[in-house]
N, C-alpha and C positions, 0 to 999 in steps of 0.2 A: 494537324495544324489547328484543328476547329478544336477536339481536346485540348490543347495547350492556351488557345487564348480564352477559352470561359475557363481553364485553371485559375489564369490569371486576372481572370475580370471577378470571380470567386472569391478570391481572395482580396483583392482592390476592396471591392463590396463589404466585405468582413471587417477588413481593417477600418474603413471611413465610418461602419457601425459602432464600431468598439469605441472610435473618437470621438464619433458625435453623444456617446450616452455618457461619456465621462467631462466630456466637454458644457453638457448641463445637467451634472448632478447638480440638487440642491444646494444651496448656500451654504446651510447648516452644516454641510458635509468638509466645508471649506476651512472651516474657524480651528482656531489653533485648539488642540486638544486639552481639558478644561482638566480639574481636580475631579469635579461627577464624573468625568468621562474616565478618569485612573481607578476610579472607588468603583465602579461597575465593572472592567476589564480586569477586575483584582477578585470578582466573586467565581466560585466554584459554578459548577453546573447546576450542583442542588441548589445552592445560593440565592443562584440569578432567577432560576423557577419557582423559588419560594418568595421573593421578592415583588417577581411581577406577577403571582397568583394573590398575590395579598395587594395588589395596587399600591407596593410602597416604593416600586420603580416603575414609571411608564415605559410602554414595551419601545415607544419609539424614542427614549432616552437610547436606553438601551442598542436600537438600530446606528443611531448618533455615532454612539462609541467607538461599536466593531465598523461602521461603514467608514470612519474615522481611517479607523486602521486600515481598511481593506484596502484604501485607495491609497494610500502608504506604500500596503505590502505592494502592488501594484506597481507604482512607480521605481520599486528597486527592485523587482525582481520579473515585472510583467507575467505575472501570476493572475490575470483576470480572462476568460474567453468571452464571457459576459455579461452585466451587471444589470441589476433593475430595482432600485430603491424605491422607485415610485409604488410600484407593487407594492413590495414586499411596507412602504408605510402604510397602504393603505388596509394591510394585512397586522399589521400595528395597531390602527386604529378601531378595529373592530374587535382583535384582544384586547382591548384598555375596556372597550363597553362589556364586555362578556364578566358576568359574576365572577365575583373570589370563588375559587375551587381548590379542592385539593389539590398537592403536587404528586401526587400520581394518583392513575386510578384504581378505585373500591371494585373489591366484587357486585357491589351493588350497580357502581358504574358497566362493569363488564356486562352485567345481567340485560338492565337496559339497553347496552350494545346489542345486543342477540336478539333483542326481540325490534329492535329498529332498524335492521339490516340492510336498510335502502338509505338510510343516513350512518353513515360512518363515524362521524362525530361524538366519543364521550361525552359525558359530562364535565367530565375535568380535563386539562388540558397541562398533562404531565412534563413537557415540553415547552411551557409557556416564556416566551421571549428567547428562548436559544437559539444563538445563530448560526446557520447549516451553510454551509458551501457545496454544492453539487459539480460532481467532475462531470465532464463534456461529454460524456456519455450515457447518459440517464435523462430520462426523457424530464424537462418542465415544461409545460405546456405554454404554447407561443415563443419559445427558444429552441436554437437548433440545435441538434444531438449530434456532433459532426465526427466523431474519432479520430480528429485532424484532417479531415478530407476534406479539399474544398465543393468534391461533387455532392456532400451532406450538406455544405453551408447555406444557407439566404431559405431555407426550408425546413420552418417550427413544428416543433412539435405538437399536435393536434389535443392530444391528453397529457395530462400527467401521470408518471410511473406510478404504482400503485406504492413503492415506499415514498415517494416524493407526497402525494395525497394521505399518507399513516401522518409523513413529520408535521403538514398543515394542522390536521386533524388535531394533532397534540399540541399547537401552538407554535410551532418552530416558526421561527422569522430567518423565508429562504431569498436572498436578494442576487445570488452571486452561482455562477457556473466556472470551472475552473480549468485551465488549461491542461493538453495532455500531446503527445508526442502523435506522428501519423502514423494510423497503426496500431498502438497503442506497446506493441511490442518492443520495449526499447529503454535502454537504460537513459538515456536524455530526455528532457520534456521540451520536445521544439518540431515546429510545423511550420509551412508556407503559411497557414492559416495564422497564427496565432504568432510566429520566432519562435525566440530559447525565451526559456524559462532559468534564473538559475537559481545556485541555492543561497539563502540566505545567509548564510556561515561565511560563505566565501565564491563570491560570484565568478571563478574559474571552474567551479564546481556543478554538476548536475544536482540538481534537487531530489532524482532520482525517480526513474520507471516513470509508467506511464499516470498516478496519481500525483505528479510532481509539483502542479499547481495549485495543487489542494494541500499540499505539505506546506509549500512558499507562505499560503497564505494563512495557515494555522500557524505557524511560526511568529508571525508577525503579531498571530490577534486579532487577523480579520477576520477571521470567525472561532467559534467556540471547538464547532466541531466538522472536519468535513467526511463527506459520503464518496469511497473511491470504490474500485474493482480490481480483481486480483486472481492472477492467472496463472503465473510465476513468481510471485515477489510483488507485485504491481501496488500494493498498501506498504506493505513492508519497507521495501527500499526505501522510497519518501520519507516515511515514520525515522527508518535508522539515520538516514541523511540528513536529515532535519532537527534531530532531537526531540523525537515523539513517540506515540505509544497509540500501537493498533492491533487488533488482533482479528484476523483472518478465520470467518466463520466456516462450518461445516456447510455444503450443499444442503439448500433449503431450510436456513436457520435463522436466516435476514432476506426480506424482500429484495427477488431479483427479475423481475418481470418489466419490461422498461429498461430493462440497463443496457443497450446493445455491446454483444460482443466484438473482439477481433476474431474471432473465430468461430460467424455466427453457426448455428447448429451439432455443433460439436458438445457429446457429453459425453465422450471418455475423459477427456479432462477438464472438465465444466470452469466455467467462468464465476466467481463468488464477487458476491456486493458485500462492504463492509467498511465500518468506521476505522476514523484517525481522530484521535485526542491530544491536548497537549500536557495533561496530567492523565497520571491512572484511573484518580478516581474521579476524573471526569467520561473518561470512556466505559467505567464501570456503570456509571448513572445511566449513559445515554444505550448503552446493550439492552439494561434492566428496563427501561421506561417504553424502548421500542418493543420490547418483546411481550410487555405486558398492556400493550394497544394491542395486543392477538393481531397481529400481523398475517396470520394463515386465513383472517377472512378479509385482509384486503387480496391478496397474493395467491393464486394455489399452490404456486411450486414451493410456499413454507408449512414447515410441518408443527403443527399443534403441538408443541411443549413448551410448557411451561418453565418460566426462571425459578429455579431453584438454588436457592444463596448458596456459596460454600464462602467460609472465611478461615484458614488455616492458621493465619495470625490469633489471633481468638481464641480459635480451640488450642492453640498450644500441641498441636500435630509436628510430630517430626516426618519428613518427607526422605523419601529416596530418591536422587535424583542420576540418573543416568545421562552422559557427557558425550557427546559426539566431535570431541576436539579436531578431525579431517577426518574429511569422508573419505578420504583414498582418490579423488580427482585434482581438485587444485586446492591447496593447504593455505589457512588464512595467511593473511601479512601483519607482521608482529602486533599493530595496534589492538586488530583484531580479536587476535589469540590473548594477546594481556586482558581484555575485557571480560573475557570467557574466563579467564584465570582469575581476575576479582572478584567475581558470581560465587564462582567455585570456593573462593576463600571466605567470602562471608556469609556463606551456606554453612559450611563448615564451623567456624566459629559460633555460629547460633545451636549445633549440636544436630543438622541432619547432614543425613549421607548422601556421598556423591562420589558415583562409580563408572567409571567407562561402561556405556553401552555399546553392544555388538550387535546392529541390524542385520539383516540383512543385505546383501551386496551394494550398496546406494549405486553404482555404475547399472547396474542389472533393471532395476526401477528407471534411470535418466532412458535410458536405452527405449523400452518400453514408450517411457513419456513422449519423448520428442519424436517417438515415431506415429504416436497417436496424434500429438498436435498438429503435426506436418504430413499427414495422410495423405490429404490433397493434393503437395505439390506447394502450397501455403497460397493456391490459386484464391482462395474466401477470404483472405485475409490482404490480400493486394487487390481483388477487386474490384473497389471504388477507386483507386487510384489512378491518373488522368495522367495526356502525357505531359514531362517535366518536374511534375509535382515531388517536393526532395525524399525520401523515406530514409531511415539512420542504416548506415553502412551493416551494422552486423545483421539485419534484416534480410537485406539484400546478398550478403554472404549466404544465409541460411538458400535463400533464393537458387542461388548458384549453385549450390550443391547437390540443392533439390535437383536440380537440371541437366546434371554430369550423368553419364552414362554409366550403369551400378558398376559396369567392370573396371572403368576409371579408378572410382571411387573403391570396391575392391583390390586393386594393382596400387594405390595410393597408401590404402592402411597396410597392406602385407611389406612395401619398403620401409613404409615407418617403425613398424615391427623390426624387420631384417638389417634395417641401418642405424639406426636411433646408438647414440653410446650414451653410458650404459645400457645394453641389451634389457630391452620392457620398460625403459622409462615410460616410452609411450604406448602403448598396449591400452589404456583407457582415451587417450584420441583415435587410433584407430578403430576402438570399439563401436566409436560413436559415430565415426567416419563411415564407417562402411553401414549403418544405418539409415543414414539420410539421405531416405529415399520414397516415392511416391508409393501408395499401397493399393492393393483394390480389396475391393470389401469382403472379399472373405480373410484376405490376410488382418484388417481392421480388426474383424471379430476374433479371429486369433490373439491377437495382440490385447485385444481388451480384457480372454482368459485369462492371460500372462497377465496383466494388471491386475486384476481379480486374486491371483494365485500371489503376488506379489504383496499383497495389501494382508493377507492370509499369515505370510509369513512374517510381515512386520507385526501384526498383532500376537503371534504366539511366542514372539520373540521378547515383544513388553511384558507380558502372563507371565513368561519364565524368568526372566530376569527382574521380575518384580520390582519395575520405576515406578513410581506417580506419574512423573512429567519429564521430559528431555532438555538439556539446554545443549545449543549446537551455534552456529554463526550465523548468522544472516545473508552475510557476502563475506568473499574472500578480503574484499578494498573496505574502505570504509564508507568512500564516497568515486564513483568515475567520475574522472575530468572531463568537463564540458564539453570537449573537440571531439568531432564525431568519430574522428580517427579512435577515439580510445575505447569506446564500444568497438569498434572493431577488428583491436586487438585482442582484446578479452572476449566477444563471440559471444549468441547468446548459454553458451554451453555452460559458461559463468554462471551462468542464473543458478546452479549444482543444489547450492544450499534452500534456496528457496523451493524452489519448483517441484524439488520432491514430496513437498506437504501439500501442494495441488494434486500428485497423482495418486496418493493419496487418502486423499480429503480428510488429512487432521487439522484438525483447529490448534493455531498457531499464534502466538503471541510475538509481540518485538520489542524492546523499552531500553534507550539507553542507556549507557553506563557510564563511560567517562568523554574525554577529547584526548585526541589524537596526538600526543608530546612527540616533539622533535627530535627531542634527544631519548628516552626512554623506550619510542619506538622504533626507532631509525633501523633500517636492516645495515649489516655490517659491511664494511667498504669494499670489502673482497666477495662482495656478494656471490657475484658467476662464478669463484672458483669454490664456493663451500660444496663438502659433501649433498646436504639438503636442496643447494639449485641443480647440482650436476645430477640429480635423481629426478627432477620435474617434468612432467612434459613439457611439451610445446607450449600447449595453452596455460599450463599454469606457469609456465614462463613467462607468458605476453603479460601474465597479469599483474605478476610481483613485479616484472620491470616498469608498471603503470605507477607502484606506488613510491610514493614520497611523501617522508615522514614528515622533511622541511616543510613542502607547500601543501599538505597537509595539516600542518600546526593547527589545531583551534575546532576542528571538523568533528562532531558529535560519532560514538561510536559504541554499538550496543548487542545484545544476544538476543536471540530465538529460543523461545521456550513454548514446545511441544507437548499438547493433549492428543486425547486421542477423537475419535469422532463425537459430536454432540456436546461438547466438553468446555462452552465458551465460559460458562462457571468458574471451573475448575481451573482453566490455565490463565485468567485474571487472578483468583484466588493465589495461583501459585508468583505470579507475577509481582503483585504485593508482599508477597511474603517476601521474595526476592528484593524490592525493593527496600523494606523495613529493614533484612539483613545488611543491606548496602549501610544507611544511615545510619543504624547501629555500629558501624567499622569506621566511620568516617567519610565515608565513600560516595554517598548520595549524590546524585547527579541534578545539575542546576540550569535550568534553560536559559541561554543567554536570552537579553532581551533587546528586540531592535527598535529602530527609532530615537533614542536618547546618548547616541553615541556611543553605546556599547558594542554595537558590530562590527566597529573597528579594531577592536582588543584582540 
């Protein structure tokens, strides 16, 4: 009982905070949105840094703008966990007195870095006036880090994350923390702490994983660019949901120190910190500027290398590009597939190749994964949670299964096998079924060889089949609908396409490509009796049956394009290229904009 009522007095606490900070932003923040305020929300990244490095923008114009918007995005989507403009202006004001400097830093700047080691601060301020949104899990100092838990809430954070202190350092103007799901594990973004978040495209819709408040509000323009984490999907999803562009870094390639996990201490399948943009080449800028603040001497756990440009458009490189159209678990829904097939056609048309790749087993690697994740029992991962407090339904599935007695769960998959018509539809849920199960640590270390060995054969598999880069799906759906019920049809077993570039650890790209037509994607009326659903399993039945092209219509919809480790170069490089092929065909994709009426088209 005493659990339950500080849940609720926790979150009481939270919510009356969240209203009182928004209840007296500044005035300025109130006034209807000016022509200055469209001509700054229109400049690039580079733009707005060369701008406010040349004091031909004031940096708290600038905060004006996006804070503008933020409280926007906010209001239609309740996309904020929690705001601080006061700061972040008077973090404004002390950029506007700071000398004109370059927009990014010199070797000479880096030099002076290294021998000032006790002040962190370049000379130049690469970063100067961009607006950063931090997801709710990353430490900003005197804000609470909460992962949707109300037992984290009313309890700030002491320091700041060491990338949180890189983006000051550089100038970034940070005012806003962004909401995320409890748990983090979870294709919705909604808490006791914080509700639902939804998406911007279409508010029946999830905004997606557990960076979804950071999607909501890049969408909108309240900030330039936001800082999420990703474990499965957790950048990705948002990015795709939303109509954006992130790409999911190598372990120890972006400051990750500060970022609490859902899965603290676990590094068979590590947790990665990484951006979301809403153009390419704004997320190209902002990779290049971080990495070249040497980030390994704020961070230990980053490794010293250095950005090395690749530009494939430029060089006039033809690429090979290897296609993972279904992984053989649950096969995307037409929208999906059509999007992967546009890629494919104006790759083509531009004159490089694009060839079915053949991985290794992806079922064989998920197997592995999720038994690594769920080691424990998912006892670390529920944890802080208190009694009452809501967690999303396919969480708490995983939960239950964890808890089933292995013979259950083995007697469960041998009838799914034995009954299932057609004979082995399902043979990949049972795979997985009779997996999910608690491990002790020497079985762990076993499983981490098998990871090892698995990661072995995905790279000799690349070598020999000679790709550059992969492009595969992102998600089977385009977007889950908000009701918690539909994560829990679909399970996190969905997460298929994602999750295997966390186990891994290749560096992973996302960028959309078209919207979701109603008639063009629509599955056919007869759907349950087509050969292609009478082959599905289970779960990839629960999933197709989720999707609707109808309510659907209008929902942003994009591919995954796959490097390999260390590679964050390379698969923006191929990303661009990608993108340049689109617009060359026609094809280019166009972010809706909200605020002006357009979100209702």
């Amino acid at each position: 009982m005493f659990s339950f009522l500080q849940h609720r007095t926790d979150c009481a606490r939270k919510h009356d905070h969240l209203r009182y900070t928004l209840d007296r932003v500044p005035a300025a923040y109130l006034d209807p949105p000016s022509d200055a305020d469209a001509k700054i929300l229109a400049l690039s990244l580079a733009q707005l840094t060369a701008a406010c490095a040349d004091h031909v923008i004031p940096p708290a114009d600038i905060l004006h703008a996006y804070g503008k918007r933020a409280l926007a995005a906010h209001a239609a989507t309740n996309c904020l966990a929690d705001i601080f403009l006061d700061e972040a202006e008077r973090a404004a004001t002390l950029l506007a007195l700071s000398p004109s400097s370059a927009h990014a830093p010199t070797q000479r700047d880096s030099d002076d870095h290294r021998r000032h080691s006790d002040s962190k601060a370049p000379a130049s301020k690469p970063l100067a006036g961009v607006p950063v949104g931090i997801k709710d899990c990353i430490d900003v100092a005197g804000h609470d880090t909460t992962l949707g838990f109300s037992a984290n809430a009313n309890r700030p954070a002491r320091a700041d994350a060491p990338l949180v202190r890189l983006l000051r350092d550089a100038g970034a103007l940070i005012y806003a923390k962004t909401t995320l799901p409890t748990a983090c594990l979870s294709f919705e973004c909604s808490s006791d702490l914080f509700g639902a978040t939804t998406n911007p495209y279409n508010p029946a819709f999830s905004p997606g994983a557990s960076t979804g408040g950071g999607a909501a509000l890049l969408a909108w323009q309240g900030s330039l660019v936001d800082v999420g984490t990703d474990i499965g999907g957790s950048t990705r999803y948002p990015a795709v949901y939303c109509g954006l562009y992130a790409v999911k870094s190598t372990l120890g390639r972006f400051p990750s120190t500060g970022c609490a996990s859902c899965t603290p201490g676990l590094e068979a399948v590590p947790t990665v910190t990484s951006p979301l943009a809403r153009t390419l080449d704004d997320l190209e800028e902002f990779w290049r500027r971080v990495v070249e603040m040497r980030p390994w001497e704020y961070d230990h756990t980053c490794a010293p290398i250095p950005w090395t440009p690749v530009d494939f458009v430029a060089s006039g490189k033809k690429l090979k590009f290897g296609v993972i159209a279904d992984d053989g678990i649950i096969p995307p829904t037409p929208a999906v597939s059509r999007a992967l097939r546009e890629v494919i056609r104006a790759l083509e048309e531009q004159g490089h190749e694009v060839v079915p790749f053949s991985p290794p087993d992806p079922l064989e690697g998920l197997k592995i994964g999720y038994q690594l994740m769920f080691s424990d029992g998912a006892a670390s991962i529920l944890a802080p949670r208190r009694t009452g407090e809501t967690v999303n339904p396919a969480l708490l599935t995983v939960r239950l299964l964890l808890r089933l007695p292995l013979f259950v769960k083995r007697l469960h998959a041998t009838l799914l096998r034995w009954l299932s018509r057609p004979r082995g539809r399902n043979e990949s849920w049972a795979a997985l079924l009779e997996t999910f199960h608690p491990r002790t640590p020497r079985e762990e270390r076993t499983l981490v060889g098998a990871r090892d060995a698995f990661r072995a054969a995905w790279h000799d598999a690349w070598v020999a089949q000679g790709v550059d880069l992969v492009l595969t799906a992102p998600h089977a759906l385009p977007a889950m609908p908000k009701e918690p019920a539909a994560s829990e049809k679909a399970t996190l077993v969905s997460a298929n396409y994602a999750f295997l570039y966390n186990i891994l650890d290749c560096t992973t790209g996302v960028m959309p490509v078209s919207y979701v037509d109603r008639t063009a994607d629509a599955h056919p009326p007869d759907l349950h009796r087509t050969p292609a659903y009478q082959h599905m399993s289970d779960i990839a039945r629960a999933v197709h049956d989720l999707y609707d092209a109808d309510a659907m219509h209008g929902l942003p919809v994009g591919v995954q394009v796959v490097g390999g480790r260390w590679q964050e170069e390379r698969v923006i490089a191929g990303m661009k290229l990608i993108e340049r092929a689109l617009w060359a065909g026609g094809k280019g994709f166009v972010p809706r904009r909200f605020g002006d009426g357009a979100e209702g088209e």
